[in-house]
Backbone as XML, in Angstrom:
<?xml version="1.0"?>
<chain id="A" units="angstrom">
  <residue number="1" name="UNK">
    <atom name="N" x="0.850" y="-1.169" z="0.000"/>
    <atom name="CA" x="0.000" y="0.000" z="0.000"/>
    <atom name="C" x="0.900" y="1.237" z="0.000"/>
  </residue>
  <residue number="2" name="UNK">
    <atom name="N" x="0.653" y="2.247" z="-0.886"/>
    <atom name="CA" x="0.853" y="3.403" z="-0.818"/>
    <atom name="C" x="0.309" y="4.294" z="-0.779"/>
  </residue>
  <residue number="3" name="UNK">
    <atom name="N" x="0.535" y="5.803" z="-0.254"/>
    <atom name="CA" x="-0.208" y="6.730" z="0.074"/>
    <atom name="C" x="0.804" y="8.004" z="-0.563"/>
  </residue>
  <residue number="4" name="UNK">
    <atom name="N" x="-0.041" y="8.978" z="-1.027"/>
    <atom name="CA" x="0.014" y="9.814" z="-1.425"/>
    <atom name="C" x="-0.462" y="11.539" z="-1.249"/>
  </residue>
  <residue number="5" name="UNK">
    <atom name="N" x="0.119" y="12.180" z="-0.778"/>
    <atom name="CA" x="-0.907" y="13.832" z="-0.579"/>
    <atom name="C" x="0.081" y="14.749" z="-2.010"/>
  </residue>
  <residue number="6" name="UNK">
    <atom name="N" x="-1.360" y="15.395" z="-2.473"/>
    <atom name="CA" x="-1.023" y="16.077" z="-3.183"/>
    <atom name="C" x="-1.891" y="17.642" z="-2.630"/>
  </residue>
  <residue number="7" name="UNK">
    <atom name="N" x="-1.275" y="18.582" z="-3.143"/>
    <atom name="CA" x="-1.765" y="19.822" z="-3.178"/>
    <atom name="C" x="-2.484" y="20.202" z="-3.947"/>
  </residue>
  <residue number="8" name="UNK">
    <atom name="N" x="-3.595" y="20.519" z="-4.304"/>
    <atom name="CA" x="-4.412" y="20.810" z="-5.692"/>
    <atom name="C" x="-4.279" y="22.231" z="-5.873"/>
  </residue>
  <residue number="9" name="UNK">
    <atom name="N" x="-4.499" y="22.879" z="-7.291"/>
    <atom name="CA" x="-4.248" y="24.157" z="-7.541"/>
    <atom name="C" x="-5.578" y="24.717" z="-8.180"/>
  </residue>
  <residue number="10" name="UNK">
    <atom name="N" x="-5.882" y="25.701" z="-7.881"/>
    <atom name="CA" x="-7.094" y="26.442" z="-8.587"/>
    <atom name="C" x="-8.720" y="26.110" z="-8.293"/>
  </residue>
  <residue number="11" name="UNK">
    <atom name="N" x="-8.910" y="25.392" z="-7.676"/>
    <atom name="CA" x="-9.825" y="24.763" z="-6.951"/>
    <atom name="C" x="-10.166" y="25.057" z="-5.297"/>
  </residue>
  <residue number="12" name="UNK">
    <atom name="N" x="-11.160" y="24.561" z="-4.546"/>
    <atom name="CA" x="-11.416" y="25.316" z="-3.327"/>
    <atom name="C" x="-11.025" y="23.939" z="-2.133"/>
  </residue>
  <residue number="13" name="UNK">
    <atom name="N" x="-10.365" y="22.982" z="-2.677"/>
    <atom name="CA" x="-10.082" y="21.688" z="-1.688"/>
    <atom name="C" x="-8.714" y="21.970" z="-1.422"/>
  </residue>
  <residue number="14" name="UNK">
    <atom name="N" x="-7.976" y="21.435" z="-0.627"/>
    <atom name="CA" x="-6.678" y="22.216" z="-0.028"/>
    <atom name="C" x="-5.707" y="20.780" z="-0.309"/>
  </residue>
  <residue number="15" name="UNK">
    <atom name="N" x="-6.252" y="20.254" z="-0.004"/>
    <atom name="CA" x="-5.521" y="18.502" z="-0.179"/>
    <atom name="C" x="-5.936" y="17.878" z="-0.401"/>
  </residue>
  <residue number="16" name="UNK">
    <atom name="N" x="-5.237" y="16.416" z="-1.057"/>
    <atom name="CA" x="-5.855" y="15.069" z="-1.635"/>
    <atom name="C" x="-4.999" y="14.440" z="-1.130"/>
  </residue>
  <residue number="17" name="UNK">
    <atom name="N" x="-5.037" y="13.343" z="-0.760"/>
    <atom name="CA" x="-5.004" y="12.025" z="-0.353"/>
    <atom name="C" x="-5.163" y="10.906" z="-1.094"/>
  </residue>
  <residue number="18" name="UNK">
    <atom name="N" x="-4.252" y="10.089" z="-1.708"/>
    <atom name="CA" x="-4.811" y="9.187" z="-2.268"/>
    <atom name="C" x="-3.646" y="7.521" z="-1.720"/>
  </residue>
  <residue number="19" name="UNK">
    <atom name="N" x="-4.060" y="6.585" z="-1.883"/>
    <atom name="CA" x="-3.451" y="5.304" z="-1.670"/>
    <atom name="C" x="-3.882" y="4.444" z="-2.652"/>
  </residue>
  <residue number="20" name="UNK">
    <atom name="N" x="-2.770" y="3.511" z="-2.796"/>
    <atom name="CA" x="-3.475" y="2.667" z="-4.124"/>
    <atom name="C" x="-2.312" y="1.014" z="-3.510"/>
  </residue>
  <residue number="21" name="UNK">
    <atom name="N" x="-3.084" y="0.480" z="-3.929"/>
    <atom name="CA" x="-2.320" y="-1.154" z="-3.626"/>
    <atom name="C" x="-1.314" y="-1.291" z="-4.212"/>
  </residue>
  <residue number="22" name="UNK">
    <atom name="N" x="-0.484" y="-2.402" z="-4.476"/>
    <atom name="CA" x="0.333" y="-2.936" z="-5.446"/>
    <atom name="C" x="0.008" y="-3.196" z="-6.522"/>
  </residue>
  <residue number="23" name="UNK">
    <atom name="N" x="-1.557" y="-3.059" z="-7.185"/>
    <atom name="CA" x="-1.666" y="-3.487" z="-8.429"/>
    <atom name="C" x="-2.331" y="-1.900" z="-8.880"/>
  </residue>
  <residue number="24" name="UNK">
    <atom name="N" x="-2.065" y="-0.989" z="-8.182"/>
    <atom name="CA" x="-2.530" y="0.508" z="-8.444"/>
    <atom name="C" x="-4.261" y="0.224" z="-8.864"/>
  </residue>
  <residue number="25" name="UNK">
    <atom name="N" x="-4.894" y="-0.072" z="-7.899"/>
    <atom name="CA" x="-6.167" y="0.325" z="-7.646"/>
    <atom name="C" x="-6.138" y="0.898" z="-6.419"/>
  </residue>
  <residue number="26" name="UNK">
    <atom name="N" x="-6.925" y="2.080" z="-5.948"/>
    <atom name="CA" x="-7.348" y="2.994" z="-5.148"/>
    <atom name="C" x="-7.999" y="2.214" z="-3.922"/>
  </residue>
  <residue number="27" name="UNK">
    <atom name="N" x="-7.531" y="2.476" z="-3.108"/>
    <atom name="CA" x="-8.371" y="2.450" z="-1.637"/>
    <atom name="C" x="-8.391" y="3.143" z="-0.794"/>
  </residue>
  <residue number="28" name="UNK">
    <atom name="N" x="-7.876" y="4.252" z="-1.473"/>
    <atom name="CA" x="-8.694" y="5.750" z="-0.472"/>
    <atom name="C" x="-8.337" y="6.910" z="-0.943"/>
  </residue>
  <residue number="29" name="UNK">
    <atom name="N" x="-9.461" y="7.289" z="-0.989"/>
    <atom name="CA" x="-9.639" y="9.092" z="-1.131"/>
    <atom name="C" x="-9.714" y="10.032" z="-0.475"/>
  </residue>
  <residue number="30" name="UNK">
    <atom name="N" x="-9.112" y="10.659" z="-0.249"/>
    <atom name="CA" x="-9.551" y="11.725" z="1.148"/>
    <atom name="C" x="-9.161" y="13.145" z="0.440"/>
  </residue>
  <residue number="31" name="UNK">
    <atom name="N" x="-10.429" y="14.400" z="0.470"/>
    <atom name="CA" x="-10.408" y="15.712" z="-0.001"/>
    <atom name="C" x="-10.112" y="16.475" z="2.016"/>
  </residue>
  <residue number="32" name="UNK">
    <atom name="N" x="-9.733" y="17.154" z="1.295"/>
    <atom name="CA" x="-9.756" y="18.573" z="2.655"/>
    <atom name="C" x="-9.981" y="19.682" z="1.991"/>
  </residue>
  <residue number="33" name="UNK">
    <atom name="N" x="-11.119" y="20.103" z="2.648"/>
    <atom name="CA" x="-11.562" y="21.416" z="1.898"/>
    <atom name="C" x="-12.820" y="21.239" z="0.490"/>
  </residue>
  <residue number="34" name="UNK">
    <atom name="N" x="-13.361" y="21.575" z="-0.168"/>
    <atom name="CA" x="-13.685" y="21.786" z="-1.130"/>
    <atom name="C" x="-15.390" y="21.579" z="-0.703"/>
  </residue>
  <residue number="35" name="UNK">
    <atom name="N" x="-16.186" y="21.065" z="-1.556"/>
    <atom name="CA" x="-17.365" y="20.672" z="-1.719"/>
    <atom name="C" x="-17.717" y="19.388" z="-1.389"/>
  </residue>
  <residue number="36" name="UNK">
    <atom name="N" x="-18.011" y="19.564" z="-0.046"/>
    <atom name="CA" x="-18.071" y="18.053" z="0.959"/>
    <atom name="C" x="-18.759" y="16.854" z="0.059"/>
  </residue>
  <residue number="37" name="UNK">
    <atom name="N" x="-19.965" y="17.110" z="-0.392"/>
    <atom name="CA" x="-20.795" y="16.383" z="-0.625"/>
    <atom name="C" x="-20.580" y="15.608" z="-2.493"/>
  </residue>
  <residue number="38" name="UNK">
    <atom name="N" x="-19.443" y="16.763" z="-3.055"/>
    <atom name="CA" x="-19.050" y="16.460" z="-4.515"/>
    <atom name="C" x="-17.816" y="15.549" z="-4.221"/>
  </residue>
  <residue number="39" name="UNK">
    <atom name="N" x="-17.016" y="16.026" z="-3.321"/>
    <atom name="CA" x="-16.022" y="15.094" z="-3.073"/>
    <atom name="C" x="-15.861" y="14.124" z="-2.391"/>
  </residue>
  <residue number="40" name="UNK">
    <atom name="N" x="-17.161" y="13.869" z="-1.586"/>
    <atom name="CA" x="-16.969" y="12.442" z="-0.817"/>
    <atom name="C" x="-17.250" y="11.346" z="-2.259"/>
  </residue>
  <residue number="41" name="UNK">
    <atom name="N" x="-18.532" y="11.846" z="-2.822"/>
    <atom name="CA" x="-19.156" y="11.332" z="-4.315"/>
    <atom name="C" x="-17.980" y="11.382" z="-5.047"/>
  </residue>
  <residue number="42" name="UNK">
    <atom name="N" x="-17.188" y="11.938" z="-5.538"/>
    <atom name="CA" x="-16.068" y="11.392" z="-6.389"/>
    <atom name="C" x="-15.017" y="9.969" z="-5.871"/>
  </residue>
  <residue number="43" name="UNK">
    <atom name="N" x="-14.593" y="10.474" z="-4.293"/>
    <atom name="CA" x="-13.869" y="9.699" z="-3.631"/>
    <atom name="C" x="-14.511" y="8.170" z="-3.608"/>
  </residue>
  <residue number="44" name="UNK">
    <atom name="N" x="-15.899" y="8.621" z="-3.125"/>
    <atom name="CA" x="-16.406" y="6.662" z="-2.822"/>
    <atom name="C" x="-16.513" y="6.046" z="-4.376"/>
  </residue>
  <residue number="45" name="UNK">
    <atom name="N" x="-16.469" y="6.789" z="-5.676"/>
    <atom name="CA" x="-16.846" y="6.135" z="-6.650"/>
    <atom name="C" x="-15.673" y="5.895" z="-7.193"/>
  </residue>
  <residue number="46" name="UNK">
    <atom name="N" x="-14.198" y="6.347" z="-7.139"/>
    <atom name="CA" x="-12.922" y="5.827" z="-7.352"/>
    <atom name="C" x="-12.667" y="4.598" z="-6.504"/>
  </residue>
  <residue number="47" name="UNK">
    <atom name="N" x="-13.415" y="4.325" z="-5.242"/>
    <atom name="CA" x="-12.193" y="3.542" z="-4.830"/>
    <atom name="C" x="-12.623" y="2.294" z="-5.263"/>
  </residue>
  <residue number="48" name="UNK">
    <atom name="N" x="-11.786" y="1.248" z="-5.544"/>
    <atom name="CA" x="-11.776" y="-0.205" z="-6.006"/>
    <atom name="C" x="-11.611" y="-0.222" z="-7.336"/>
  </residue>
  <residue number="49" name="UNK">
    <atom name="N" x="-11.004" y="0.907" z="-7.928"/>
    <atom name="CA" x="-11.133" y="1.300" z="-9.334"/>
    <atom name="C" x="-9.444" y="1.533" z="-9.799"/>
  </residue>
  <residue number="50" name="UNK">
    <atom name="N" x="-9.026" y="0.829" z="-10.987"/>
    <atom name="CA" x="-7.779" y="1.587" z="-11.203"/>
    <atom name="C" x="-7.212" y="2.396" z="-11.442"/>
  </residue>
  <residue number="51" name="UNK">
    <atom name="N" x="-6.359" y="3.289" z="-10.713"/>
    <atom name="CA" x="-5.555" y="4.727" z="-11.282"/>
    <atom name="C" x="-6.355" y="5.300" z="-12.149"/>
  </residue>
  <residue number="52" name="UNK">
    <atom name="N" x="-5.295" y="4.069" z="-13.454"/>
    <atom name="CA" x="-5.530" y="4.874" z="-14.677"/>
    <atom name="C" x="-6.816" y="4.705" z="-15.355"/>
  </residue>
  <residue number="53" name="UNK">
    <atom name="N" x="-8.076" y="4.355" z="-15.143"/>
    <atom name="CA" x="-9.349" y="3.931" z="-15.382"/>
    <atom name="C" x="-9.847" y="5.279" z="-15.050"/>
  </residue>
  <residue number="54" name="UNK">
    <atom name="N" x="-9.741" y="5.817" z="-13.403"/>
    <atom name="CA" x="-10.291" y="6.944" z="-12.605"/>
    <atom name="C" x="-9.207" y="7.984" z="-13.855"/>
  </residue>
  <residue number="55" name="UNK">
    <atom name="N" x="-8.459" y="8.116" z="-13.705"/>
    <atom name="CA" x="-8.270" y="9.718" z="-14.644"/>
    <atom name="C" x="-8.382" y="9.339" z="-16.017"/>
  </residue>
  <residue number="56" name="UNK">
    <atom name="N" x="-8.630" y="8.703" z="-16.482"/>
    <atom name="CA" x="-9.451" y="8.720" z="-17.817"/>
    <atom name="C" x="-10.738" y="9.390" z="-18.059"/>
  </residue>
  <residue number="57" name="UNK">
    <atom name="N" x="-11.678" y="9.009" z="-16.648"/>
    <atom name="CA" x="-12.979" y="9.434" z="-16.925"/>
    <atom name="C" x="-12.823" y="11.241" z="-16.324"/>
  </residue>
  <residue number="58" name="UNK">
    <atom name="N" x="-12.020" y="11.151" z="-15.300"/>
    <atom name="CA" x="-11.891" y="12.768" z="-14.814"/>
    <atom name="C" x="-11.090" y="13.752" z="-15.277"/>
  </residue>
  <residue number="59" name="UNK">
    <atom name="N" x="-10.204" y="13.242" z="-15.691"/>
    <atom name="CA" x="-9.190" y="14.218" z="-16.375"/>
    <atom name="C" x="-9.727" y="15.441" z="-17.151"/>
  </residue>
  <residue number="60" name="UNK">
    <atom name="N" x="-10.051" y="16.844" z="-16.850"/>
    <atom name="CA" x="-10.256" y="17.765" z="-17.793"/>
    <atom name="C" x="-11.873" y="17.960" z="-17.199"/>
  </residue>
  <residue number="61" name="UNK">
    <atom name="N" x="-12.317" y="17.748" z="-16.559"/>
    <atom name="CA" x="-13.299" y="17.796" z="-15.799"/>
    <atom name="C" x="-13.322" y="19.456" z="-15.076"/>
  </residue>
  <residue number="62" name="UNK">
    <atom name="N" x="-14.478" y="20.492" z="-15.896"/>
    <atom name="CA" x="-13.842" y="21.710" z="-14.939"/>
    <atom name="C" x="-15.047" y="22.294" z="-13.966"/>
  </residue>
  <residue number="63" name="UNK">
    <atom name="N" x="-14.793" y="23.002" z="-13.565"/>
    <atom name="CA" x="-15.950" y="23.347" z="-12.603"/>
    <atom name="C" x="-16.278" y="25.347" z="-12.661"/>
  </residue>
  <residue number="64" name="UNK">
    <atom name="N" x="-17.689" y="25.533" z="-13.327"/>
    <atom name="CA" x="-17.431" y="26.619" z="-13.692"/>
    <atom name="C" x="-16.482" y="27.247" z="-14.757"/>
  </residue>
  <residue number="65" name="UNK">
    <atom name="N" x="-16.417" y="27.857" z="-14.753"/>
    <atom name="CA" x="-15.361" y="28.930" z="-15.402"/>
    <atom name="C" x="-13.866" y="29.128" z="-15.221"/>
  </residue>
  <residue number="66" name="UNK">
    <atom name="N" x="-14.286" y="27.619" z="-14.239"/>
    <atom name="CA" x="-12.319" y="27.512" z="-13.771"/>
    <atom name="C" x="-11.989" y="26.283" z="-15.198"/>
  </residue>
  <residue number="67" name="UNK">
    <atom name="N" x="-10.786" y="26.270" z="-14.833"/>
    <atom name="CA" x="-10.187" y="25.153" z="-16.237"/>
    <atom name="C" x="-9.810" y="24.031" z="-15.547"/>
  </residue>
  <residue number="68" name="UNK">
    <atom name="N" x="-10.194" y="23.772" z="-14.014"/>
    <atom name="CA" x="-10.243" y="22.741" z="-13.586"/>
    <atom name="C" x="-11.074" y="22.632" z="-12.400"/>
  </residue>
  <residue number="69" name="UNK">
    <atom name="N" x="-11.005" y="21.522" z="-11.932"/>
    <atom name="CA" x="-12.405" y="21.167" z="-11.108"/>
    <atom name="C" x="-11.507" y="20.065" z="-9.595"/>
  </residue>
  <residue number="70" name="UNK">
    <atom name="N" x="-12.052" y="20.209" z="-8.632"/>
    <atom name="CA" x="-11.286" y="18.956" z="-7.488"/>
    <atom name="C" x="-11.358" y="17.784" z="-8.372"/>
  </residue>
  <residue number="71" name="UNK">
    <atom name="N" x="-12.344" y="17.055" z="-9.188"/>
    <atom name="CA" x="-12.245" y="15.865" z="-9.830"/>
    <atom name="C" x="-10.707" y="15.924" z="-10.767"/>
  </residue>
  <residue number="72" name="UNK">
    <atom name="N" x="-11.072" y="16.806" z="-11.583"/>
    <atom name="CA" x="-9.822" y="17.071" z="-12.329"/>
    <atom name="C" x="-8.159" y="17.312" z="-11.454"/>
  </residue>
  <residue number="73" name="UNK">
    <atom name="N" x="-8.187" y="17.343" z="-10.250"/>
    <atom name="CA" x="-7.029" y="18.087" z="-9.476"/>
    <atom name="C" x="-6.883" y="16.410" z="-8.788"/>
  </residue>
  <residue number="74" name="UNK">
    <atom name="N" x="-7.665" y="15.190" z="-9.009"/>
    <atom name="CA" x="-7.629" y="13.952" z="-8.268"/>
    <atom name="C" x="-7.006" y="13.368" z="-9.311"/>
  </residue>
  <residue number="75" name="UNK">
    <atom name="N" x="-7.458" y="13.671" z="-10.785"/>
    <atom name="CA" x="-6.956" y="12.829" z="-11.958"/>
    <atom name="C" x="-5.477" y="13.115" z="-12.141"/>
  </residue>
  <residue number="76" name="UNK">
    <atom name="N" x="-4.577" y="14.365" z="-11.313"/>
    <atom name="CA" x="-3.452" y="14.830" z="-11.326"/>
    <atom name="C" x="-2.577" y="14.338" z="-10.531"/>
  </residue>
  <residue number="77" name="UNK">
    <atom name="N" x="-3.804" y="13.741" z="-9.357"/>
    <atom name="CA" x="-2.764" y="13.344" z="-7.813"/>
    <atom name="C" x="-2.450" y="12.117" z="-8.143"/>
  </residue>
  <residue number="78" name="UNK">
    <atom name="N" x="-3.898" y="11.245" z="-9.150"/>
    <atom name="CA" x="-2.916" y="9.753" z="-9.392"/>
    <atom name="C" x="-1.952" y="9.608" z="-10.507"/>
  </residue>
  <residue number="79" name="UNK">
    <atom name="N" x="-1.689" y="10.517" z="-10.841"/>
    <atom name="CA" x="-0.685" y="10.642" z="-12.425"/>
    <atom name="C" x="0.594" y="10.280" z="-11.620"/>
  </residue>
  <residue number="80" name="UNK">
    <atom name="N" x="0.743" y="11.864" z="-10.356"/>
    <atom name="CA" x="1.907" y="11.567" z="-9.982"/>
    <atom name="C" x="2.044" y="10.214" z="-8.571"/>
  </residue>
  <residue number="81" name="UNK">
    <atom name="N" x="0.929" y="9.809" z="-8.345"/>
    <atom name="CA" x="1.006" y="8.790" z="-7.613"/>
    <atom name="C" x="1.645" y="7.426" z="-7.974"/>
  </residue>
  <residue number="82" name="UNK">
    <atom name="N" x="1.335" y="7.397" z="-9.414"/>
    <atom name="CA" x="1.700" y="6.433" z="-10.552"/>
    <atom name="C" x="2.880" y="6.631" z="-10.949"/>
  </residue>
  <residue number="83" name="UNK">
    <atom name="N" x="3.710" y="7.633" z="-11.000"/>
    <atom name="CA" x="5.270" y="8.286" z="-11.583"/>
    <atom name="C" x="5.994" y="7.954" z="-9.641"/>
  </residue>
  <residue number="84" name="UNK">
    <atom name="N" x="5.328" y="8.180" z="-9.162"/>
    <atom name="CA" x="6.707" y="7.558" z="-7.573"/>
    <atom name="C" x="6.798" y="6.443" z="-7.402"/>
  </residue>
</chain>
């Protein structure tokens, strides 16, 4: 198991959290900050899911008038979760 915090940028969540097994599927998500109720709903629907499966579907995902979204700032944390 590994774990991961990333910092997200441009968005209103402050941190991500992510862990993924040895075969890089997700078993946990954790937001700080942002839109409680959007990000628990992103988090419970990644986990048991692989990495690269989850930022396929989120990647580029924006919110408003921003050019990215917390979904989109999760599809970033497992990129580099996947590169350590």
């Amino acid at each position: 198991m590994r774990s991961y915090v990333y910092r997200p940028k441009g968005v209103c969540s402050r941190q991500i959290t992510v862990e993924l097994d040895d075969q890089d599927v997700i078993t946990r998500v954790e937001f700080l900050g942002g839109c409680s109720g959007n990000t628990q709903g992103v988090a419970k629907l990644a986990l048991g899911r692989k990495a690269q499966e989850v930022i396929s579907l989120i990647s580029g995902i924006r919110c408003g008038a921003k050019d990215t979204s917390c979904p989109a700032q999760l599809s970033l944390a497992l990129r580099e979760a996947l590169e350590k």
